[in-house]
N, C-alpha and C positions, 0 to 999 in steps of 0.2 A: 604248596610252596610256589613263590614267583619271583623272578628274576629280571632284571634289567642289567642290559649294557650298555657302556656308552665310553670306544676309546677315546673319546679327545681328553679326559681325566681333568676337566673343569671343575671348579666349585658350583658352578652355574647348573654343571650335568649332573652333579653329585645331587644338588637341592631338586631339581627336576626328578630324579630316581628315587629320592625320598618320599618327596609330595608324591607321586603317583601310587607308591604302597604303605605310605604309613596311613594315609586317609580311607583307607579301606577295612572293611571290618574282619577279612579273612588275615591279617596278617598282624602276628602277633607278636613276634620279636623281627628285628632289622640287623642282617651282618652283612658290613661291607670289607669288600677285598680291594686297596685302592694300591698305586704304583708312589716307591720313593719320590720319581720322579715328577710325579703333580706339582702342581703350583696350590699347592692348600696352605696358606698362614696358619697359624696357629689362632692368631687371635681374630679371624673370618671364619675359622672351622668349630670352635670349641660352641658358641652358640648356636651353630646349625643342631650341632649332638645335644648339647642340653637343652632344647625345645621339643626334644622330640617324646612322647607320649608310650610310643614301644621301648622296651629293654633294646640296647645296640650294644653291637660289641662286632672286632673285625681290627686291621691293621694294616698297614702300608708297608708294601712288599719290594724287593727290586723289580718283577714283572708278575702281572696275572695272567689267568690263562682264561679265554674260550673259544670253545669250538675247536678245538687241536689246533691253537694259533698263541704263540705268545706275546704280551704287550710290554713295553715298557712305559708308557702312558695309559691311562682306563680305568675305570671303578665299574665294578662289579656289585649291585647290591641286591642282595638277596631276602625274602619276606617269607618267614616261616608261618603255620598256622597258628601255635597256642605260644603262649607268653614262655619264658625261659626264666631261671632263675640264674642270675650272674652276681661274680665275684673278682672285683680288682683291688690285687697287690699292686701296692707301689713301693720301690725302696729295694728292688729286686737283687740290687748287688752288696747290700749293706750286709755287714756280719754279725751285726748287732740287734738286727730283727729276726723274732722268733717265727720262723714260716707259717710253722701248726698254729699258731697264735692267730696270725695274721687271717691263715684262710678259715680260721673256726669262729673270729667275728666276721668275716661275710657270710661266712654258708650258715650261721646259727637263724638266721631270717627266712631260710628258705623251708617252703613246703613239705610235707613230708615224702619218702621216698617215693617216685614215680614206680609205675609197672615197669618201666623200659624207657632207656634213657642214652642220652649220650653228650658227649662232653667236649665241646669245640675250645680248644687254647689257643689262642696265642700271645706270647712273650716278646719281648723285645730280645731281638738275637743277640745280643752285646752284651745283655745283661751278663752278670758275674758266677750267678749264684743257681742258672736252672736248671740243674741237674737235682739238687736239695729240693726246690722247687716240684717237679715233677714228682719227684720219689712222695711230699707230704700229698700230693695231692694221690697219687695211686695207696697210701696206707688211709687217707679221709674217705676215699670213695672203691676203693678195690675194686671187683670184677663186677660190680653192681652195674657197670657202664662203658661202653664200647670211649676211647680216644678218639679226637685227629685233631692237630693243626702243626702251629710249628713256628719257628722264630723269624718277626718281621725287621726292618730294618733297612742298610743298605751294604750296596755288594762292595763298597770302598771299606765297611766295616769300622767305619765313623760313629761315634753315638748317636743320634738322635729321636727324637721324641716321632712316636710310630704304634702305637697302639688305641686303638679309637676305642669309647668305654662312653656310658652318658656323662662323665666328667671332661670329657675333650679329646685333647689329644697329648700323652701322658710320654715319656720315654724311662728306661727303669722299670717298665711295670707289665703285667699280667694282665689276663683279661680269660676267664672262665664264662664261659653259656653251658648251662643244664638242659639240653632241648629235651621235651621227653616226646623222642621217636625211636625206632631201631634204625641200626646203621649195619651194614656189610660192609667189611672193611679189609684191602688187602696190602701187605706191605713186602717190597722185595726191595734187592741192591744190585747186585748181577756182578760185584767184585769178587778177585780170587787171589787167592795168595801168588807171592811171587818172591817170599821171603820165609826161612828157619823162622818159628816161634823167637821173641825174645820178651825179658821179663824188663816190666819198668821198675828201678830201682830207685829212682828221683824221679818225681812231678808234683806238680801245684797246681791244684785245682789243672786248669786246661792248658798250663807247659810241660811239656817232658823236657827233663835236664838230664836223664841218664837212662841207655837201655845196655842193660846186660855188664852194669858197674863202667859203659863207657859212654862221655859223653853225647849226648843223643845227637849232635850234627854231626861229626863222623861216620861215626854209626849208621845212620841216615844214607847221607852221601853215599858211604860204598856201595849200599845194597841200590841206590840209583845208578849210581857210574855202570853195576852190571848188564841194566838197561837200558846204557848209550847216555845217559844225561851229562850234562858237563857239572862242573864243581859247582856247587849250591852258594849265590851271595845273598845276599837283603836285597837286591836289585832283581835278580830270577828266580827267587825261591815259588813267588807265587806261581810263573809260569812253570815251571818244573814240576812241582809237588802237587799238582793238582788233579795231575795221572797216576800219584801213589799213596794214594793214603791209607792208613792204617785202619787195620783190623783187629776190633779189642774181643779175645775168643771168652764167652759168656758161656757154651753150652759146645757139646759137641758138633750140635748142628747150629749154631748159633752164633753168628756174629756180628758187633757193633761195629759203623765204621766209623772214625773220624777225621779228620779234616784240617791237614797241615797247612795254614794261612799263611804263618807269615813268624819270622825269628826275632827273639827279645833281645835286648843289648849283650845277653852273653850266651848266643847261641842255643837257646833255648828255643823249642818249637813250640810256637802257640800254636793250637788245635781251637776247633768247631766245639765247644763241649770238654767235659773233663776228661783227663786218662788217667783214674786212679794209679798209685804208688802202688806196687804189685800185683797189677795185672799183666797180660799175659798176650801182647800184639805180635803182626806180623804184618807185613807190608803187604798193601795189595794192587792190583792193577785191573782194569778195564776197558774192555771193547766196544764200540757200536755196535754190535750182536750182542752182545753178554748186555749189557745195560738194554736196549731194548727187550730181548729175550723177559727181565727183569719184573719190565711193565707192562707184557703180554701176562706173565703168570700174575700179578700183584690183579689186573680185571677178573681175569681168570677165578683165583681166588672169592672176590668178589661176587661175580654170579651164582659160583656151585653154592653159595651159603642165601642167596639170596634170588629164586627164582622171577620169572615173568619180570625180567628187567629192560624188557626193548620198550621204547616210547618213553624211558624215563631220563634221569641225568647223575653224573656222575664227577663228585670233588673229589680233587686233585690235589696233593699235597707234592709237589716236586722239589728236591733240592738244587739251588740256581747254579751248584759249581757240576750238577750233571750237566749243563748247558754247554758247559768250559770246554767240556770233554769232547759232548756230543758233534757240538758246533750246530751245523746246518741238521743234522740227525735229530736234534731235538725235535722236528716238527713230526718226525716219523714216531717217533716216540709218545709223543701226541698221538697222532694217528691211530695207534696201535692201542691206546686205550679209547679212545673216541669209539670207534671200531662203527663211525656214525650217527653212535648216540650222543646228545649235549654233553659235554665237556667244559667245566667252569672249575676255576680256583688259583691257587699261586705257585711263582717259586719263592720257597724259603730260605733261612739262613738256620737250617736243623729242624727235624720232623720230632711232632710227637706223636707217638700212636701204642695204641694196643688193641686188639679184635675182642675184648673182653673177659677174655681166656688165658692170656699171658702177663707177666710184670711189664709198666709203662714203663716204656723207654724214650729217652729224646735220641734221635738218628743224625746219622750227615751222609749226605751224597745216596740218600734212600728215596723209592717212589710209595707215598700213599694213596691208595685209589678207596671213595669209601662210595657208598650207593644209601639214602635216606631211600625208609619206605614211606614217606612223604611226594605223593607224586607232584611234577610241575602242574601246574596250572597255566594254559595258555594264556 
């Protein structure tokens, strides 16, 4: 594996980082992790991707990471050994397209099943529909393959086109790489409750309109007001809500978080991801200790499963609204998985991951640390 950076997040830098690893014989698929904020046209960028010889696939983020440094400008592109088998949906929010359909004529082309493999997504964060999305891909491929990646986009949470695939530059769509390597992969959160259990009794897809038969901004609001917040409008919900988001309880030890964004014209909380209609949330809250703590264990995790990991490197899947939180603590948070050794990847707009062993899930406001036993190459 080899890697180039280059923050100034040019097209000029972007084509320089291709031409030096696509022309080499060790490198056999191309993913790149590039910033919203580039200056890449669509119609300057779509024939860089479709000239290229290797499988690519990768997405534009609110920032990347490396070295325990975040960018909001840079491309990051990374040159794996052997070729990858990929698969992109397009049409991600449509109701009317059959998922299973969809990803069983791309993945019908692909080779037969590796020894060990693993499975890089990313979506566009806006999309409608990926939660359905993840679930066909974890019943197509189940425990046969370790997860990571997570939804690209931007942090104003506008739609636009963000996911890089050899067809361009897509927005609505998916974007699957089959690497076949092993991966270590650790996922933690570091929130904790700070509210009674309450059951959703009205939601759609990713609004809650009701918890506990009462309308869910009320509802909301008191259990903020007991933590000093002032009254919740369209105007400060983002600021507010961004210290409390919900916890959807899966398992005893087990919980999703999601991601209160922003209110619909009647009060309705749009979330990060869906909150099914009788589940079972409770508000949560977090620290700069508890969230770093989070991403001490998520490395942690990572190494006990995956020995002799110094001299190597390590992607990072981080959600951008831990940044909101963290502030200036993000870098330490960095730090704390760097722990020294390279450090590449993004922040997302919702994490997807699973360690091979568990149901995929798509996360929010979670850290995924994974380790390829694909060593760098100087």
């Amino acid at each position: 594996m080899k890697l180039i950076f280059d923050e100034r997040g040019s097209l000029e830098a972007l084509e320089n980082a291709l031409a030096s690893l696509a022309h080499t014989p060790e490198t056999g698929t191309l993913m790149i992790l590039g910033c919203i904020g580039n200056d890449w046209p669509k119609a300057r960028l779509d024939p860089i991707l479709q000239s290229l010889d290797q499988p690519v696939f990768g997405g534009l983020f609110p920032n990347i990471v490396f070295r325990s440094c975040s960018y909001q400008t840079g491309v990051l592109v990374v040159g794996f050994r052997d070729p990858a088998d990929l698969a992109v949906v397009t049409g991600l929010s449509d109701p009317n397209i059959d998922l299973s359909e969809a990803l069983e004529r791309q993945t019908q082309r692909w080779a037969g099943v590796p020894e060990t493999s693993t499975m890089a997504v990313f979506v566009d964060g806006m999309a409608q529909r990926i939660e359905p999305f993840v679930q066909e891909l974890f019943f197509s491929f189940g425990l046969d393959n370790s997860f990571i990646g997570g939804g690209a986009g931007s942090l104003d949470f506008d739609s636009a086109a963000c996911i890089l695939c050899p067809d361009g530059l897509l927005a609505d769509a998916a974007v699957c790489a089959r690497l076949p390597i092993t991966t270590s992969i650790g996922v933690r959160h570091g929130w904790e409750p700070v509210s009674e259990p309450m059951l959703v009794t009205e939601s759609r897809r990713n609004v809650i309109h009701a918890l506990d038969h009462e309308a869910a901004l009320p509802a909301y609001q008191r259990i903020l007001a007991q933590q000093g917040c002032p009254d919740l409008t369209a105007a400060n919900f983002f600021e507010q809500a961004r210290c409390f988001p919900f916890g959807i309880q899966k398992t005893a030890a087990d919980t999703i978080i999601r991601d209160p964004v922003q209110l619909d014209e009647n009060g309705g909380l749009i979330c990060v991801g869906a909150v099914p209609r009788g589940s079972t949330v409770r508000v949560m809250t977090g620290s700069r200790a508890s969230l770093i703590s989070a991403a001490r264990e998520a490395r942690a995790n990572v190494d006990e499963y995956m020995l002799n990991t110094r001299g190597s490197c390590y992607l990072v899947i981080d959600c951008i609204s831990r940044t909101l939180v963290l502030g200036d603590g993000m870098q330490e948070e960095l730090a704390t998985v760097s722990q020294e050794d390279l450090t590449f990847g993004a922040f997302t707009l919702g994490e997807i991951a699973n360690t091979g062993q568990e149901f995929l899930e798509f996360y929010n406001k979670t850290i995924v640390v994974a380790r390829f036993d694909e060593m760098l190459e100087p």
